[in-house]
C-alpha positions, 0 to 999 in steps of 0.5 A: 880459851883453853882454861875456858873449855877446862872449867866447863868440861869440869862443870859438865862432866859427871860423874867425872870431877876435875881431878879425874880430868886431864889434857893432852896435846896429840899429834896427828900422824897423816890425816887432817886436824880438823877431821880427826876433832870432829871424828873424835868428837862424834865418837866419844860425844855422840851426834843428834839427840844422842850426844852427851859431853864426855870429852873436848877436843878441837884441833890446833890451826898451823900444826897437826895437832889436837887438844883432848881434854877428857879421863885418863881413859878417854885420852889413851881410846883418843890416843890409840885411834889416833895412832892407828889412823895412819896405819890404816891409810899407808896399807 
């Protein structure tokens, strides 16, 4: 499933190429998984006719961890919102 999801971010992605393309496994710190693939999706993707495939992302079931797979960049943006979303929710 995971190489699957690889090879078509590298055949979909552009002007990215697989080298530019990395994956990382993020635990996330309060919220559920679920939620926080689908927010991130919607905000790197896009929604409706709008969307466009910039990074994949899908949460892990029995763990409190997402998969993104995307640009070095993408991944620290996913990162740092992810890192942030606990902050907000325990002030």
């Amino acid at each position: 499933m995971l190489a699957l999801s690889v090879v078509a971010f590298a055949l979909a992605a552009e002007p990215q190429t697989a080298a530019d393309v990395s994956i990382v496994v993020i635990r996330v710190p309060v919220s559920s998984p679920k939620e926080a693939a689908r927010v991130l999706d919607e905000i790197f993707n896009g929604t409706g006719e709008t969307r466009r495939r910039r990074i994949v992302v899908f949460f892990l079931p029995g763990t409190r961890s997402v998969v993104v797979i995307g640009s070095r960049v993408d991944i620290l943006t996913a990162r740092e919102l992810l890192s942030g979303c606990g902050r907000q929710i325990m002030d």
